[in-house]
Every structure is written in C-alpha cells, then in structure tokens.
GUNU-538997 format. One record per residue (C-alpha): x, y, z; residue in three letters. Coordinates in pm, whole numbers, plus 50000, padded with zeros to 5 digits. Example, Ala and Ser with C-alpha at 12.3 -4.5 7.8 and 13.67 -1.06 7.14 Angstrom:
residues 2
512304955050780ALA
513674989450714SER
//
This chain:
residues 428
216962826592773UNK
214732809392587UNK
212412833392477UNK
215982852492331UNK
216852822992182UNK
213452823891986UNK
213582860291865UNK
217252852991766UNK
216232827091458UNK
212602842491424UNK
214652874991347UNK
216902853191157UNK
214072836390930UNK
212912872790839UNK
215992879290649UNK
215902846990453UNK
217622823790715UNK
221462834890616UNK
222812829890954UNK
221182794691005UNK
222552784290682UNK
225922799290746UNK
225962774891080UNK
224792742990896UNK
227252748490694UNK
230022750590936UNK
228752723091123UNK
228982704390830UNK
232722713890703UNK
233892705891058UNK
231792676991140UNK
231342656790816UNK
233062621990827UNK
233612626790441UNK
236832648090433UNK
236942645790065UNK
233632667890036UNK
234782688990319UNK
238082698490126UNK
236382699089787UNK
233982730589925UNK
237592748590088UNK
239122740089747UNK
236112760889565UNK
235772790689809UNK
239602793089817UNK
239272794789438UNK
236722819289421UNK
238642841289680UNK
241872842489488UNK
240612848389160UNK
238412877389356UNK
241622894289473UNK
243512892689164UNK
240602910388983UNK
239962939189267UNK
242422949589469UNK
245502969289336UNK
247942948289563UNK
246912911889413UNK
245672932089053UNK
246472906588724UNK
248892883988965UNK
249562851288768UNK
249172816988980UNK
248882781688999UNK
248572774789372UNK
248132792189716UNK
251692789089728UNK
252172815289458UNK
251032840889676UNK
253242858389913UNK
253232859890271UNK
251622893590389UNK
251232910690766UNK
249542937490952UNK
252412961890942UNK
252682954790559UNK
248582956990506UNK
248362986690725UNK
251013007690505UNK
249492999290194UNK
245872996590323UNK
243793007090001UNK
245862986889758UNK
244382958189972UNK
240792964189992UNK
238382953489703UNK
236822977989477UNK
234022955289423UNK
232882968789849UNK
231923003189982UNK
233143010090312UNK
230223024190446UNK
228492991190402UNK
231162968390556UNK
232212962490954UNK
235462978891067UNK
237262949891261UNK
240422966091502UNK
242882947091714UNK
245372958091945UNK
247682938491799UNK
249072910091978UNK
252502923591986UNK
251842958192016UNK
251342968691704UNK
247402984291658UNK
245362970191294UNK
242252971491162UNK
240622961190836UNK
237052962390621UNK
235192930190639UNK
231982921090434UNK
229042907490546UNK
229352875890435UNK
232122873990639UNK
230322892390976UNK
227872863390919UNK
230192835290952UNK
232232847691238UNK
228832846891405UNK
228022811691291UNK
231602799591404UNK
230892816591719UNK
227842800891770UNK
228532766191652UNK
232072764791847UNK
230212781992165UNK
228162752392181UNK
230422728892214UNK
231272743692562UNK
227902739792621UNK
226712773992541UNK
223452784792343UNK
222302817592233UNK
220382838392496UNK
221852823492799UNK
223702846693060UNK
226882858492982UNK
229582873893193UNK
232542884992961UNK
235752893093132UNK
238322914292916UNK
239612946292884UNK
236622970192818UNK
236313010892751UNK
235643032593081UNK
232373042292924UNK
230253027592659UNK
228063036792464UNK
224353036992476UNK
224293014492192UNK
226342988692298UNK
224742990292642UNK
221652980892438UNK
223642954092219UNK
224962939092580UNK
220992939592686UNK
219772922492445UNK
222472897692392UNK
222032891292777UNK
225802896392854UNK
227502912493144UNK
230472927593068UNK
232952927793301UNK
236152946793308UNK
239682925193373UNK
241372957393542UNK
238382950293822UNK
239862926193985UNK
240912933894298UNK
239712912394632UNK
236892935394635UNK
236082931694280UNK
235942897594260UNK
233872898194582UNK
231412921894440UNK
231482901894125UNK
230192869494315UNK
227532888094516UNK
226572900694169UNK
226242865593995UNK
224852847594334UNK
221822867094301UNK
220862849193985UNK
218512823093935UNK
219532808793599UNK
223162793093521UNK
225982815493404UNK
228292811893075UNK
231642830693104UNK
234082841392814UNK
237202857792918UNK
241152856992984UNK
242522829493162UNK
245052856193390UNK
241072869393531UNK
240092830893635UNK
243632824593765UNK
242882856993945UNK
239692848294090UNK
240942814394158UNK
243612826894403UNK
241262848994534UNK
239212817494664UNK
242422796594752UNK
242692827695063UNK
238842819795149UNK
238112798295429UNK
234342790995243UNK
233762785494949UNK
231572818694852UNK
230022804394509UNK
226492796294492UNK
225622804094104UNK
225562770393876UNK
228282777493590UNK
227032762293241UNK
229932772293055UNK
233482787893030UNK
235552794892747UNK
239102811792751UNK
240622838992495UNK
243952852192440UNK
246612834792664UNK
247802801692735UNK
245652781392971UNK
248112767493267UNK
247442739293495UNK
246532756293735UNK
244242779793629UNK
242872750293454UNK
242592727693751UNK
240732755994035UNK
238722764793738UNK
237042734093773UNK
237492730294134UNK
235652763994212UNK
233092763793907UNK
232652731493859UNK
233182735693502UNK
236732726393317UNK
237222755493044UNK
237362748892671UNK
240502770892545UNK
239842795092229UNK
242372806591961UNK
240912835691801UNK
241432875191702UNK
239022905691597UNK
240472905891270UNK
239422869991116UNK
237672850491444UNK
237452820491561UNK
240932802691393UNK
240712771191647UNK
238992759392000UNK
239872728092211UNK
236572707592150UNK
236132687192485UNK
237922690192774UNK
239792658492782UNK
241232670392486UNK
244242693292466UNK
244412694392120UNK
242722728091922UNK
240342719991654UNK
241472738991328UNK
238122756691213UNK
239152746990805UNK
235062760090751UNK
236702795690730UNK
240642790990698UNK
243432778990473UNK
246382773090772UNK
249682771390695UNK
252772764890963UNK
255532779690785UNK
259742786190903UNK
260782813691120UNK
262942825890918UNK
261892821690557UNK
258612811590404UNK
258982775590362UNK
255752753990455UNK
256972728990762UNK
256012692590769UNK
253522686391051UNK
254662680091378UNK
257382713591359UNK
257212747491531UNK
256542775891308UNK
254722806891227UNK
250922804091164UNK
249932817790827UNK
246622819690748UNK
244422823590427UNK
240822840290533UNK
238402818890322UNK
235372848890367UNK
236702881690430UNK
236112896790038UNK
236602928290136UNK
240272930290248UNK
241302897790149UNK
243972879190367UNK
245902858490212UNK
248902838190342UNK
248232863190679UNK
250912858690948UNK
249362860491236UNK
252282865291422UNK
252032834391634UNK
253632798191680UNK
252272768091653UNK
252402732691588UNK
249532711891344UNK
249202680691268UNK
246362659791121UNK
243922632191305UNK
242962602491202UNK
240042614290970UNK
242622638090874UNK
241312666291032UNK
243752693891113UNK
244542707891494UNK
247002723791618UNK
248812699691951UNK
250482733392059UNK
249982776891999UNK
252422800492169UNK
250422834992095UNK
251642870192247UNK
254062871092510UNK
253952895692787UNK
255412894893109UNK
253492903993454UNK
253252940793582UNK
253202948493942UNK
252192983794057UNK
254533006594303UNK
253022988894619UNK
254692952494479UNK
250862939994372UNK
250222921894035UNK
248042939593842UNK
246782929293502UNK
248962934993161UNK
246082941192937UNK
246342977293091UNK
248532983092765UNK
245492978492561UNK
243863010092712UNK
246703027492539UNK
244333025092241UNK
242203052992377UNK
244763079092336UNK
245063075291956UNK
246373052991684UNK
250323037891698UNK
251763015691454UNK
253642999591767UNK
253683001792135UNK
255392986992439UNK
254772990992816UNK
258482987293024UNK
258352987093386UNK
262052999393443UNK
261842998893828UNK
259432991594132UNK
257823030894077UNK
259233033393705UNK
257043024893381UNK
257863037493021UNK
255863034692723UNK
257903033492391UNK
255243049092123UNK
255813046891711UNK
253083071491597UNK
253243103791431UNK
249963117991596UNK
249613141891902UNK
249113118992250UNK
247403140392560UNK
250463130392742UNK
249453146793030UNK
245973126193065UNK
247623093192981UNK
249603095693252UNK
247073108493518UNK
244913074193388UNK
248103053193462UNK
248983066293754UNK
244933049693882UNK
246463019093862UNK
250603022693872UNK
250223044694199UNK
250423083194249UNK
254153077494318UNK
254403058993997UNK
257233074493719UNK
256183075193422UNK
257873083493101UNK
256643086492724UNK
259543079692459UNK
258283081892079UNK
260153058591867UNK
260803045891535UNK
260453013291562UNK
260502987791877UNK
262652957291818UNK
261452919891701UNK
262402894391948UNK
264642859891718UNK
260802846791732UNK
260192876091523UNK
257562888891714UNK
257362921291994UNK
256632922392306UNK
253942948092423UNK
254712944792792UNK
258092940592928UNK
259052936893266UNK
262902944793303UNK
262582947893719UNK
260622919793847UNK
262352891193626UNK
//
C-alpha cells in the first residue's frame, strides 16, 4: 500500500506536481480558519468561470451580468437538448473526459469535462477520503452497480488502484458469504466505498448468524447515493467496527459534500469546487438558510461544459457554522422504492441502472405492477433489443416474471418536481 502510495506522487512529481497542488489547495479552501481568503479565491474562480462562458459557449454567448444571480437556472434535460450550445469552443472533445450518470431520477446525462476539472475531482476525492481515514494505495472493496464484463483496461485501472470491485446485485446469503471468505483471507485492513442498501444488506445477513464470521480489520467506510438510516448506521459499526462517513456526490461534478467525523451529522459543503445555492420548489427564489429547497449548484472547474446555477435535482437544507462555513443539516436525494422479485425476496433497485446497457433514454422508470409483473416506461427514440432486456431481467425478476416495455413521451414529475426511477405500486 505503501509502495502504491509512493509511485502515486513520484508519478505525480513527473508531471509538475498538478495533483498535489490541486489537494493543498483544497485542503486549504476547506480548512483555512480565514474565511475571508477562502471566499476571496471562490469569488475569483467564479469570476473567471462566468466571464469564460459568456465568451465560448453559444448558450451563455455576450450575456450581460452583474451577479451569479443573473444567470438562469439550467438542468440535465435542458443541457442535454441543447448540448453543443453548452460546451466551450475554447476545448476539443477528444482531449476532455466524458462524465455519464444515470440520472438520479431516471433520466440518463452526460457532459465534457476538462482536465483541470478531472484533476480536482481527484484531489477532492483524495482529501475528503482521508478524512474517513483512507489514503491512496490501501485496499479497496467498492460496492455499486457495475457492468457484467469489463474491460481489460479497467481491470488494469482496478489493479493498480488496488480496488475490488464488487457488484451490489451480488448480494445474496451466498454472496455476502463468499464476499467475507474473500476479504478474511487478507492480511492488510480493508477500505470500503459503496451504497448504504449493500451494508444494510450485509448487516442483516449477520443479524441471522449465530457467529460473528468477520475476521478482516476495516480501516474505512464511506457511503454514496442514499440516505444513511440508523440502522444501517448502527450494525455498520457493530459488525465492522467502523461508523461510516456519509458522501453526497454524482459523476457529473463529484464530491458536492461528505459528513466529516462521525459524531457529526452534518455534510461539509466542499465550497473548494462549488457555488451552492438552496433555492424554492417552485420558482427560483434563493431561500434563507435553515429552509427546504432545491440544490442548485454552480461548478467552479468544469470549463468545458460549464454548469452554472445546475439543479441537481435534489433537496436540501444549508446553513452556515460558526466560522461560517456552509453544510448542509439535511439532503433528500433520489427516491426509489424497494423491489422484490416473484418469489417475495428484496432484491436491489439499482437493477434499473443496468437499463443503461441497452442504449441511451432521456427518461426511464422501473414499475413493479404485481408480485410476477414489472414494466419499464422508456422515453427514447432508439431501437432497444427488447427481447435480450428481458431475458437479463428475468435473471433476477424470476423466469415467471411479466415483463412489459411501454415507450413513452414523457414520465411524470412528482409536486417535489423530481421522478421516480423505481416505483413499487404492489408492495406499498
């Protein structure tokens, strides 16, 4: 781990250091007791990003303004219709990462980013990683929703970056078992990154066990995604001996906030890369702090699409600390309900993200109708192997499982304005 950890900034000092900078730096904006220099540097790369957009992209081109304020509030569904008039002519695609989400209420997105921005993701990765007590090169096991096969470069990428990823739709008793033999074996401590529905999972899994089967040391664990409960929270530690540090994040701008220590509910705002805003339901009013509303954010790096005044498409609540630090006390993200298969067993409902490997959809929504009955409402104008889709489905629904396809126009917002990718209208 620690020879990894070596190579990592040896490789890093090669190319002039960028990445170690890039983390100082963060460090700094998130750490510094002088919030008047911290704001000062947001105030200038804010400054620098706006007056980038207005001169480069066709959607912002010649836009007169005073203040963030100025700018409109944007979304995927609106930047994925007009997707060239927001990306910069100052970039070439071919030299910029490709950054894709499911979309956390079912509706698929992906955008350019630069490498400026690539590097900070990484150095907000790696500077909010370590507060869970994670360093670079330590074992990883990574529990989320994963491709059936991968490639042979990213089987490389997981090699060297000494993580094992594991797939959340293994999970059955004899997963989890197998899983635990696996990580038993090793000699070193273990780091874990995944969704809080695979600990609870696990967790249960153990409650049935007359032993406790765990013999690995766990160094780390950080949750993605969902909402951490009690519970989970509570035989996470119990089991692990580790409480979990909760993450608020997406593939499309990173790390947006993380729950510092664990006797802390409260998720630090990561203002070294963001601009947040809580704004009305309804209309695009900024809230005081201390109200409910819709997190807007400006992306302080990403130069190649810019994002500003981006709603993310989730709730939340911020308010500022004593130093005057912003975190957000509460974040209601994507709502889906549970999905059982024919036999009356939960499985997992991040089995609507592997609708993603049947094409692009600018929504989707998985509906189980009945005890054997699922439908997936589609809104894309491309050709779906209908016929595989369902066969893959059926692995994990049941061979008795009913399964219907309807292509749609558009799926309905809930009042929250947001949709729901899974829906549940028989277990409820």
């Amino acid at each position: 781990m620690k020879l990894r950890r070596h190579i990592f900034w040896m490789l890093d000092r090669f190319k002039g250091s960028s990445l170690k900078k890039t983390c100082q730096y963060t460090k700094d904006v998130l750490e510094v007791k002088d919030r008047t220099w911290a704001e000062a540097q947001n105030a200038k790369q804010l400054k620098e990003l706006l007056n980038h957009a207005t001169k480069t992209t066709s959607f912002y081109k010649d836009k007169n303004y005073k203040t963030l304020r100025d700018f409109p509030v944007v979304d995927k569904n609106l930047i994925r219709d007009n997707f060239d008039m927001f990306f910069s002519n100052k970039f070439n695609k071919k030299g910029c990462k490709v950054a894709s989400t499911s979309g956390s209420t079912g509706s698929p997105f992906s955008l350019y980013q630069n490498k400026e921005k690539v590097y900070k993701i990484k150095a907000d990765n790696i500077h909010l990683s370590s507060k869970s007590n994670y360093e670079i090169g330590d074992f990883l096991v990574f529990i989320k929703i994963w491709p059936k096969t991968s490639s042979l470069k990213l089987k490389l990428d997981f090699l060297l970056k000494n993580i094992m990823p594991w797939n959340i739709l293994n999970l059955s008793e004899e997963d989890i078992s197998e899983l635990i033999a696996k990580l038993n074996k090793r000699k070193t401590s273990i780091s874990f990154v995944g969704y809080p529905s695979a600990f609870e999972k696990i967790c249960k899994y153990l409650d049935t066990l007359d032993e406790h089967p765990i013999q690995f040391k766990t160094k780390s664990i950080i949750t993605i995604s969902e909402t951490l409960n009690t519970y989970t929270k509570k035989a996470t530690q119990k089991y692990f001996g580790v409480v979990p540090l909760s993450r608020y994040s997406n593939n499309e701008t990173g790390i947006m906030a993380q729950q510092i220590n664990s006797e802390d509910l409260k998720f630090r705002i990561n203002d070294s890369s963001y601009v947040m805003e809580i704004l009305a339901l309804n209309e695009d009013n900024e809230l005081p702090y201390g109200e409910s509303g819709r997190i807007v954010l400006t992306d302080l790096y990403n130069f190649a699409t810019p994002l500003i005044r981006y709603d993310t498409g989730d709730i939340g609540v911020m308010e500022l600390d004593e130093k005057g630090q912003p975190f957000f006390t509460e974040i209601s993200g994507r709502k889906v309900d549970q999905l059982y298969n024919t036999k009356g067993s939960l499985i997992s409902s991040h089995l609507s993200l592997r609708l993603l490997d049947y094409g692009k959809f600018k929504q989707f929504q998985l509906v189980q109708k009945s005890k054997i009955e699922y439908h997936f409402n589609l809104n894309t104008d491309q050709f779906i192997d209908e016929t595989r889709l369902i066969s893959d489905y059926k692995e994990h629904f049941g061979e008795d499982a009913i399964i219907k396809i309807n292509y749609v126009d558009e799926i309905p917002l809930l009042a929250s304005g947001k949709r729901r990718e899974v829906v549940n209208e028989f277990y409820i």
